[in-house]
VMD Tcl script that draws the C-alpha trace (Angstrom):
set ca {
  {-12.96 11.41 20.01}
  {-13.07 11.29 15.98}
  {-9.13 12.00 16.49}
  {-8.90 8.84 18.53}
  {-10.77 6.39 15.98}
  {-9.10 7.58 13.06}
  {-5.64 7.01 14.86}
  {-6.88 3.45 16.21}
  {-8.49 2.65 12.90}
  {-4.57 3.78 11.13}
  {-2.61 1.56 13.60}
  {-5.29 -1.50 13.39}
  {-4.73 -1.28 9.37}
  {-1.15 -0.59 9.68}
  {-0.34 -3.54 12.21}
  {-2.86 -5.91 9.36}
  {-0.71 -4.83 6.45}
  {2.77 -5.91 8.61}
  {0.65 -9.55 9.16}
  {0.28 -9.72 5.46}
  {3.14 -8.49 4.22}
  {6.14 -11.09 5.18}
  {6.65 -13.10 1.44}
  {9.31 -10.33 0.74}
  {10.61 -7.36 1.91}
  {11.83 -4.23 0.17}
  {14.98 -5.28 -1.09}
  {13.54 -7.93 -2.86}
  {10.73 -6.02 -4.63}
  {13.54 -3.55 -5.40}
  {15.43 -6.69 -7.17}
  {12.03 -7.24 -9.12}
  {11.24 -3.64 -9.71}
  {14.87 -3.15 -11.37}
  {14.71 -6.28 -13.14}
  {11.50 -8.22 -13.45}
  {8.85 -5.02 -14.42}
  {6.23 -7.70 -14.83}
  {6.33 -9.17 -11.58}
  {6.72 -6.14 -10.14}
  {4.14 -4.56 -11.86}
  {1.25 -8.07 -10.50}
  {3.30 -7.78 -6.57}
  {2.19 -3.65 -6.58}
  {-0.89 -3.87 -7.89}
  {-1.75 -7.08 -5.27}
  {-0.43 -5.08 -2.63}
  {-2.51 -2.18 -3.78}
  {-5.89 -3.95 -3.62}
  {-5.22 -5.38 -0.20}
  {-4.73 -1.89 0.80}
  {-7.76 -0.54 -0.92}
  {-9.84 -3.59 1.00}
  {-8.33 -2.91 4.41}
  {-8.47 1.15 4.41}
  {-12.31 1.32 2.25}
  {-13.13 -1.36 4.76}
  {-14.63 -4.44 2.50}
  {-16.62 -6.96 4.63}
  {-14.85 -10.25 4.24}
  {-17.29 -11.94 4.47}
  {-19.98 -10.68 2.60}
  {-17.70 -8.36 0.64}
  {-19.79 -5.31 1.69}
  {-18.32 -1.86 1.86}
  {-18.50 0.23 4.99}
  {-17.72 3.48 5.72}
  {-14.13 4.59 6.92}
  {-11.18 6.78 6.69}
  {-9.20 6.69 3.93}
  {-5.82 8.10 3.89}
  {-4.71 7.62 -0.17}
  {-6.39 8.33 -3.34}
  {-4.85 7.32 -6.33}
  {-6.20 9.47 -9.16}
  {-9.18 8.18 -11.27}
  {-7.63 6.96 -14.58}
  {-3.96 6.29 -12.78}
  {-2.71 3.15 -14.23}
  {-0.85 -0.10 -12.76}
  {1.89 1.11 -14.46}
  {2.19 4.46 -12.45}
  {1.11 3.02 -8.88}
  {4.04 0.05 -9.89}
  {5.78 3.86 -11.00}
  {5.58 5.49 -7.53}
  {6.30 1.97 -5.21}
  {9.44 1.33 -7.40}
  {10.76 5.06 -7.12}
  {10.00 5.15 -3.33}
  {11.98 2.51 -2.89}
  {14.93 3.46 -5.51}
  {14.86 6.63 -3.34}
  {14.85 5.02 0.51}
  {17.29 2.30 0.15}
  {17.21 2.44 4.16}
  {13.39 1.14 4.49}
  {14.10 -1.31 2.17}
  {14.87 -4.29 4.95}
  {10.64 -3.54 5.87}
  {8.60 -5.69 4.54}
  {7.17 -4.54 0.63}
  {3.20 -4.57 0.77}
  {4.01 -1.65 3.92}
  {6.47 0.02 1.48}
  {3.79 0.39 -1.24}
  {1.69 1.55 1.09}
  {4.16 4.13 2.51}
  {4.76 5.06 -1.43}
  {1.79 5.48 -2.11}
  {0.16 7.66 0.65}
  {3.22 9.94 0.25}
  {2.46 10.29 -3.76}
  {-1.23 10.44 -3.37}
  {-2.80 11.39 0.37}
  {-5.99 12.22 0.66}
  {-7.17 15.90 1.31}
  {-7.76 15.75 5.24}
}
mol new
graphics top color blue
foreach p $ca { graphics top sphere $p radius 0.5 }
foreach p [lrange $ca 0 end-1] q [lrange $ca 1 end] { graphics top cylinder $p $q radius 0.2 }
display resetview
């Protein structure tokens, strides 16, 4: 049962993030990563928090937290520079993904760099 929530809960979140994430894709945040650091750096961090609200499960309408799975932890004391750090080098790395759309990309990055223990 617990195996079948956590699943549902990872696709529901998943399928969110792909309703969010159409401004740009990964070939564009690339584009900024290798030339614009700044924007980069606000996009990555943006994309970030979203996924930090969707997968610690924030109330959005009373902005209370709730209980749920979480799937990445980024380090206390990590820095926007270094989350900006892993999203750019993921996608430096995968130059196939990068026709998905970005705010999944970071996401991928960033529960490959830093996954929760399980």
């Amino acid at each position: 049962m617990r195996a079948k929530s956590v699943t549902a809960s990872a696709l529901l979140m998943l399928s969110t993030l792909s309703a969010q994430a159409g401004f740009f894709t990964g070939n564009e945040l690339h584009g900024f990563c290798t030339g614009q650091g700044s924007f980069a750096l606000a996009y990555i961090m943006g994309a970030a928090d979203t996924i930090n609200i969707d997968i610690l499960g924030i109330d959005k309408k009373t902005g209370q937290k709730f209980e749920q799975q979480r799937f990445i932890c980024v380090p206390p004391g990590a820095t926007g520079g270094q989350v900006r750090d892993v999203a750019c080098k993921y996608l430096s790395d995968h130059p196939e993904d990068r026709q998905l759309p970005a705010t999944w990309l970071v996401y991928r990055a960033l529960l490959i760099a830093w996954p929760c223990a399980q």
